[in-house]
C-alpha positions in Angstrom: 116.7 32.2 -8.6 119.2 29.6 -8.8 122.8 29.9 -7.3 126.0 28.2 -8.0 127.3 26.6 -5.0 130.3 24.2 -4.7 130.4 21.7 -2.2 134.4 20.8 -1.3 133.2 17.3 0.4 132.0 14.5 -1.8 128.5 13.6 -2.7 128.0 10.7 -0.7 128.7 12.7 2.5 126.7 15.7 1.2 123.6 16.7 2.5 121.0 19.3 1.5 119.7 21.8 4.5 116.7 23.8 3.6 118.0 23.1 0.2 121.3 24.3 -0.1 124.3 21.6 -0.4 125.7 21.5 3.4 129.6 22.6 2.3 132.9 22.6 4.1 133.3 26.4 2.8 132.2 29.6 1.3 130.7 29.4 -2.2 133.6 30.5 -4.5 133.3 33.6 -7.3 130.1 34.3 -5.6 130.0 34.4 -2.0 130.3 38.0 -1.6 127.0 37.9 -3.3 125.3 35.2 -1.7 126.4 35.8 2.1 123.0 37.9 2.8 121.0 34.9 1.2 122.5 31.6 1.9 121.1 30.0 5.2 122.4 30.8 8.5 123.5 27.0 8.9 125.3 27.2 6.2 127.4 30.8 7.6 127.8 28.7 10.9 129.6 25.9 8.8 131.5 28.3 7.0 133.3 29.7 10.3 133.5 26.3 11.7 136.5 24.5 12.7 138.4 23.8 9.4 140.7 21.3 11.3 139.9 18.1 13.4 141.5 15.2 15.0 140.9 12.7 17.7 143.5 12.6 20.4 142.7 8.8 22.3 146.3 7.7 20.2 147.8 10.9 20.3 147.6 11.1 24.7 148.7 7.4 24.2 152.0 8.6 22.2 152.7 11.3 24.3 153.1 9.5 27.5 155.6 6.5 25.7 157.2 9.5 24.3 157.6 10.8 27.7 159.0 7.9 29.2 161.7 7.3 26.2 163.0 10.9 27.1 164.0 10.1 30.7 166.7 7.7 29.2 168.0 10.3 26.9 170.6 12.9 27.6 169.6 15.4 25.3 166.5 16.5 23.6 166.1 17.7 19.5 163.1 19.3 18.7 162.4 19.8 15.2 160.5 22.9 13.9 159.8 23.7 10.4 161.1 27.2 8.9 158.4 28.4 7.4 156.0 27.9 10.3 158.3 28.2 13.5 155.3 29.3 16.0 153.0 26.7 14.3 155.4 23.6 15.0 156.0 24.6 18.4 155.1 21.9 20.5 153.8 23.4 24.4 154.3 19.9 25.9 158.7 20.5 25.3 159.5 21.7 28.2 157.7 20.2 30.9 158.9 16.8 28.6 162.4 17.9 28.6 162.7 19.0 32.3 166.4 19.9 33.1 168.0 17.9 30.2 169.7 20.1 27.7 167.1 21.6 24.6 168.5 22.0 21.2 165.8 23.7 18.5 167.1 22.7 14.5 164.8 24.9 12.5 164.3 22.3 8.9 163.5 23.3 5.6 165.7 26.2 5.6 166.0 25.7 1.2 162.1 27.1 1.2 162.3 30.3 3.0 163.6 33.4 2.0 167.3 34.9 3.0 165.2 37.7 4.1 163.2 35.9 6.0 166.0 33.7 7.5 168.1 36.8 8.3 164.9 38.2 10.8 164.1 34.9 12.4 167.7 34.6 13.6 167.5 38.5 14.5 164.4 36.8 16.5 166.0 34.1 17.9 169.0 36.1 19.4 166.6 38.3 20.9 163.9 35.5 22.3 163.7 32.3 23.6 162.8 29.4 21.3 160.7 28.6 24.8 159.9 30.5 27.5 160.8 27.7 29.9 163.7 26.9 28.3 166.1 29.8 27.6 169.5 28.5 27.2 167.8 25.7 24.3 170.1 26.7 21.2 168.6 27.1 17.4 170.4 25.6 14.5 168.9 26.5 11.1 169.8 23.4 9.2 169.2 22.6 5.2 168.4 19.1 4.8 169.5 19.0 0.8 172.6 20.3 1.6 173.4 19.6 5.1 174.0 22.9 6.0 174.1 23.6 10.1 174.3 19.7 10.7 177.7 19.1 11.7 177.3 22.3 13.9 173.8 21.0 15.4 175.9 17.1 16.2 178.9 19.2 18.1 176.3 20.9 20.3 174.9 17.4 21.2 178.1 15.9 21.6 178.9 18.5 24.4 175.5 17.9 26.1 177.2 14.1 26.9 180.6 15.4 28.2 178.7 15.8 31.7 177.4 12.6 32.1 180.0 10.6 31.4 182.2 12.6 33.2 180.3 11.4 36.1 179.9 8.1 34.7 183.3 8.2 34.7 184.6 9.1 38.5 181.6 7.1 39.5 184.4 3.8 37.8 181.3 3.9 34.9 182.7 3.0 31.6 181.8 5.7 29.0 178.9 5.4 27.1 177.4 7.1 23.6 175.3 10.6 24.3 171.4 9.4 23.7 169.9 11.9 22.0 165.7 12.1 21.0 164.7 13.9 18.0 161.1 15.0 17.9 158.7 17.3 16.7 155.6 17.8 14.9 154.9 15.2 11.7 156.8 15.8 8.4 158.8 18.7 9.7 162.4 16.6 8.6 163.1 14.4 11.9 164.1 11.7 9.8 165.8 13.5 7.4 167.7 15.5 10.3 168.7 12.3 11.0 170.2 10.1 8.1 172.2 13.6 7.6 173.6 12.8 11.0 174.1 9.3 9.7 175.7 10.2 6.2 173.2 7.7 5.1 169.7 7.1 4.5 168.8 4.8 7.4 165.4 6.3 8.9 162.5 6.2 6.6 162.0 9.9 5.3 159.7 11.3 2.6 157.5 14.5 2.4 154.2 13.3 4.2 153.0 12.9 7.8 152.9 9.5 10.0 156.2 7.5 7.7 157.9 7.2 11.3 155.5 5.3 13.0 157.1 4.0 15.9 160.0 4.9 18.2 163.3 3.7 17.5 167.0 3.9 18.4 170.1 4.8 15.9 173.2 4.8 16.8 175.8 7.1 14.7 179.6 6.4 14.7 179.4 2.4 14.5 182.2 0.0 15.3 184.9 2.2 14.1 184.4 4.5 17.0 183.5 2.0 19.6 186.6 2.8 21.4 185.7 6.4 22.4 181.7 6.1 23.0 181.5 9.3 23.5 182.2 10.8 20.6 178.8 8.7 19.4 175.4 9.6 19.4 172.7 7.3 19.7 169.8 8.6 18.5 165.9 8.2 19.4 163.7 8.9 16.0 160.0 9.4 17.0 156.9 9.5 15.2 155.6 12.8 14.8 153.5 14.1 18.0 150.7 16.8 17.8 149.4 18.1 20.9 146.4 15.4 22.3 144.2 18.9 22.7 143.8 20.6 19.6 145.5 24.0 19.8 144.2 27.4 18.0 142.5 26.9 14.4 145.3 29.2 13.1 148.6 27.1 13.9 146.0 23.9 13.0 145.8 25.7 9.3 149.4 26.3 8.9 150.4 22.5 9.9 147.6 20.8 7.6 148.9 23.6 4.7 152.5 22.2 5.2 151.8 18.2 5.0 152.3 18.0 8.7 149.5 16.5 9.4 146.9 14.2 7.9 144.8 14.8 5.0 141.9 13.1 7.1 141.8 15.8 9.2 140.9 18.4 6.7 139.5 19.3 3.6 141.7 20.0 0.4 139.9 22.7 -0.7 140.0 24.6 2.5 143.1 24.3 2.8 143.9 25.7 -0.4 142.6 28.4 -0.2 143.6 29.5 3.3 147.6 28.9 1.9 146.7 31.7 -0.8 144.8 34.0 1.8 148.3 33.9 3.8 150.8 34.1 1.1 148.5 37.4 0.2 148.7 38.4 3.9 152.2 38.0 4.6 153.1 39.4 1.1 151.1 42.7 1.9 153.4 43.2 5.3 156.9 41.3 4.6 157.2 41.1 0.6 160.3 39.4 0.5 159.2 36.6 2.2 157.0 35.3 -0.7 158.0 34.7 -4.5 154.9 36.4 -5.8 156.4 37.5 -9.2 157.0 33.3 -9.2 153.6 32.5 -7.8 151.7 34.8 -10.4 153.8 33.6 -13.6 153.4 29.8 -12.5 149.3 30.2 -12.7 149.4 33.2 -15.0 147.2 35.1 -12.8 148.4 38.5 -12.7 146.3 40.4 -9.8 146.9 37.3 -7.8 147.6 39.1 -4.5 144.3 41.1 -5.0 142.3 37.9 -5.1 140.7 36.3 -2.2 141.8 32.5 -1.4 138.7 30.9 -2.9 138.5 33.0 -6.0 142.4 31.9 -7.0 141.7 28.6 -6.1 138.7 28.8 -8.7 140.4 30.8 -11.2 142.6 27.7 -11.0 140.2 25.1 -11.7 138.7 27.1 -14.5 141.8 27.7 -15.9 144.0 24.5 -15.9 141.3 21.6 -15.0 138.4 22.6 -16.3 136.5 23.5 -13.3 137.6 20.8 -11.1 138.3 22.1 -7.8 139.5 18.9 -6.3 142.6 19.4 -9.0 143.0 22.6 -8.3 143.0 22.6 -4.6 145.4 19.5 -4.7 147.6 21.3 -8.0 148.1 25.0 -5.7 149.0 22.9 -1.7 151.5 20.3 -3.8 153.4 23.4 -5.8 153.5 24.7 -2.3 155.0 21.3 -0.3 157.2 20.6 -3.1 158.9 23.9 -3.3 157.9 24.8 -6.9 157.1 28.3 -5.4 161.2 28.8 -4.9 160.2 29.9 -1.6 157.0 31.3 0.5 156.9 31.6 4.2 153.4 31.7 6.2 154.9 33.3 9.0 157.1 36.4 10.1 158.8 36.9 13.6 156.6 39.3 15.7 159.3 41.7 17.3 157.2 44.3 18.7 153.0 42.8 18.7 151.3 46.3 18.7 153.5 47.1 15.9 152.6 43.9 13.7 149.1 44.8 14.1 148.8 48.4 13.2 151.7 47.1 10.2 149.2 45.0 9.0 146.0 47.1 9.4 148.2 49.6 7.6 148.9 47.6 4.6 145.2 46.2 4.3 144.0 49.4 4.6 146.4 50.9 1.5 145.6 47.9 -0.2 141.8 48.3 0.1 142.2 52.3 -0.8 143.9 50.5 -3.8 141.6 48.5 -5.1 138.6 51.5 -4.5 140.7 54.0 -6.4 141.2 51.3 -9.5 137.7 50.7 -8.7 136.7 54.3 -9.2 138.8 54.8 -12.4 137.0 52.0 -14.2 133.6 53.3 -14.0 135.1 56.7 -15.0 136.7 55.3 -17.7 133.1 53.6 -18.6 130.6 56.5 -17.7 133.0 58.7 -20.3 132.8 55.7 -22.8 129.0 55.9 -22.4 128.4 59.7 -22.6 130.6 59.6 -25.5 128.5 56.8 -27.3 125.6 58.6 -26.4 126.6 62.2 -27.8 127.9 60.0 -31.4 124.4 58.5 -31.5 122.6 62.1 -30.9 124.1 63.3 -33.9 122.4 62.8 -37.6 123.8 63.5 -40.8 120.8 64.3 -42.5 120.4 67.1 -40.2 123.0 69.0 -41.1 121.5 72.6 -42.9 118.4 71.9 -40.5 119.0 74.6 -38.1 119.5 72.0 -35.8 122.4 73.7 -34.6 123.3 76.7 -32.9 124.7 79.5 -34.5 124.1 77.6 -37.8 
C-alpha cells in the first residue's frame, strides 16, 4: 500500500529508514491516517527539536556585549510586540546590573489595539523583569515614530545623575551612552535612525544586518555645547541566548524573522505560525485578522484546519503542490504585515485561568466540529435511505397488488 509522504528537507540530505523518506515533519493531509503506521523513527523525528543553533559565537558575543555595557549609562532592550515573552532575553539583568533599564516594545503597527490595550494593562501590573522592576516600557511604532520622542526623554534623564557628579567632581559634561539591544530583527536599528531622524544604522526586515557593535552619537555639532542633552548610542548585533531556551519561544523567534533561516526548516515553521494564529484566535479573537487571513487564501474553515493541512491547502491551491512556495508564501505575508495584524502571544494575567480558557475554547471547538460532523452523515444516511426507497419502487408494478391496501 503506498503512502504519500512529503519530505520538507531537500533530496540530497534525505535519507530513507526502513523505507520511509526520513522528514523534518508530519506527513501533511494524511498524517492522522498514517500515525499508527509510519515507523517509530520517524514519530521520534516528528517531536524532535524543530529549532537549532550553535552557541561557540553566540557565548563569544555575549561576553564583548557585556563589556561594552559597563561604559554605558543606560541600557535599551528591544522586544518585539507580537512576541514580548519570546524576545525576552534572561541574560538583561544580570548584564545591566544597577544601570537604569528601559523596555521599547517594536512593531507596535502589527498588533491589534486590542491586543496593545492588554499588554499595557500587563505591563502596569508586572515587571518587564523580575530583577528589574523600576525598567520602564515604551510601546514605540517604528513607521510612524510613535513613543520615540517619549522613549529619548526617559534616557536623557538616566544621564542627569552622572554628570551631575561628573560635574562637582570639576568633570566637564559629557553625552548620556546609551546601548540598544535585543534579540535579531526585533527593530534595534530602526529604533535607532528614528532617534537620529535619519537612516544612519543599517535596518531591514531579516536577522544578522547589524553585525558588529558600534557607537552613534545623536545631537551632532549643533548641540556640542550642552553634551548632555546628547545621546550616544551603542547599536549591537542581535544576541540570542548561547543555551537554547524552550522549543516554544525558539518557534515564535524563527516564525518572526528573528532568527536565521539555517536554523530551521521553512515548512515547519509554517505551519506552527498557522497552528498559533488558530490557537490564539480560539482564546483572544481580536488579536488575529482571521476574516483577513481566510479571504487572502480563500480558505474559508481556516481556523478549523491543522497547521500542515493549511499549509498544503496552500500549495495545492496557489503553487501547484509546491510546499517550499507555500511555506515561504504564508511566513512572508506574516513578516511583511499583509495579515493587517496577528499576534502569537497574549499577556497571561491569571496562569490557571489561561489554561482552563484555553481548554475551554478547544474543547467547544472540538464539540463543534463533532456536531457538524454528526449532521453530515445525517444529512447523507437520509440521502441514502431516500435513494434507496426511489429505487424500490417500479412502475410497472403499479395494479400488482404490490401494495397495501391496493
Amino acid at each position: 500500500m503506498l503512502y504519500q509522504v512529503i519530505s520538507f528537507i531537500s533530496p540530497s540530505r534525505s535519507r530513507i529508514i526502513n523505507g520511509y523518506p526520513y522528514c523534518l515533519s508530519r506527513t501533511l493531509s494524511q498524517s492522522a491516517t498514517l500515525s499508527s503506521e509510519i515507523p517509530d523513527e520517524i514519530k521520534l523525528r516528528t517531536n524532535h527539536t524543530i529549532i537549532s543553533w550553535y552557541p561557540g559565537h553566540i557565548a563569544k558575543a555575549e561576553r564583548e556585549l557585556a563589556e561594552y555595557l559597563k561604559k554605558v549609562d543606560v541600557v535599551i532592550e528591544v522586544r518585539d510586540a507580537r512576541i514580548p515573552y519570546a524576545t525576552t532575553h534572561p541574560s538583561v539583568p544580570k548584564w545591566v546590573g544597577s544601570k537604569p533599564l528601559i523596555v521599547a516594545m517594536a512593531r507596535l503597527d502589527q498588533v491589534s489595539k486590542a491586543a496593545l490595550k492588554d499588554w499595557r494593562t500587563y505591563y502596569t501590573m508586572n515587571p518587564v523583569h523580575p530583577e528589574k522592576p523600576d525598567a520602564k516600557v515604551f510601546f514605540i511604532d517604528g513607521k510612524l515614530g510613535t513613543g520615540v520622542a517619549a522613549l529619548k526623554r526617559e534616557a536623557l534623564k538616566a544621564g542627569i545623575t552622572i554628570n551631575e557628579r561628573r560635574m562637582r567632581r570639576g568633570i566637564q559634561p559629557r553625552p548620556v551612552r546609551a546601548a540598544v539591544i535585543g534579540f535579531p530583527n526585533v527593530g534595534k536599528s530602526a529604533l535607532i535612525n528614528r532617534l537620529l531622524g535619519r537612516k544612519l544604522a543599517k535596518s531591514q526586515n531579516l536577522p544578522g544586518v547589524t553585525r558588529q557593535l558600534q557607537w552613534i552619537r545623536i545631537g551632532g555639532l549643533a548641540t556640542t555645547s550642552n553634551p548632555e542633552n546628547c545621546l550616544e548610542l551603542l547599536d549591537s548585533p542581535g544576541i540570542i541566548p548561547a543555551r537554547q531556551f524552550d522549543q516554544e519561544a525558539a518557534v515564535k523567534l524563527a516564525i518572526c524573522n528573528d532568527i536565521g533561516e539555517a536554523s530551521y526548516d521553512r515548512v515547519v515553521v509554517a505551519g506552527e505560525l498557522c497552528k498559533r494564529l488558530n490557537e490564539l484566535y480560539l482564546t483572544n479573537p481580536t488579536y488575529v485578522n482571521m476574516r483577513g487571513i481566510k479571504e487572502r487564501y480563500n480558505i474559508p474553515n481556516f481556523h478549523e484546519l491543522s497547521g500542515d493541512e493549511i499549509v498544503y491547502r496552500v500549495a495545492e491551491e496557489l503553487y501547484h503542490g509546491n510546499i517550499i512556495a507555500a511555506a515561504d508564501r504564508v511566513l512572508g505575508d506574516f513578516r511583511k504585515d499583509f495579515f493587517s495584524y496577528g499576534s502569537l502571544e497574549a499577556p497571561i494575567f491569571d496562569k490557571s485561568k489561561e489554561v482552563v480558557k484555553l481548554v475551554q475554547a478547544k474543547e467547544n471547538s472540538n464539540s463543534q466540529k463533532r456536531n457538524k460532523k454528526q449532521e453530515k452523515k445525517e444529512k447523507e444516511k437520509l440521502k441514502a435511505d431516500e435513494s434507496s426507497n426511489k429505487s424500490d419502487l417500479n412502475p410497472l408494478d403499479v395494479g400488482k397488488g404490490n401494495y397495501e391496501g391496493w
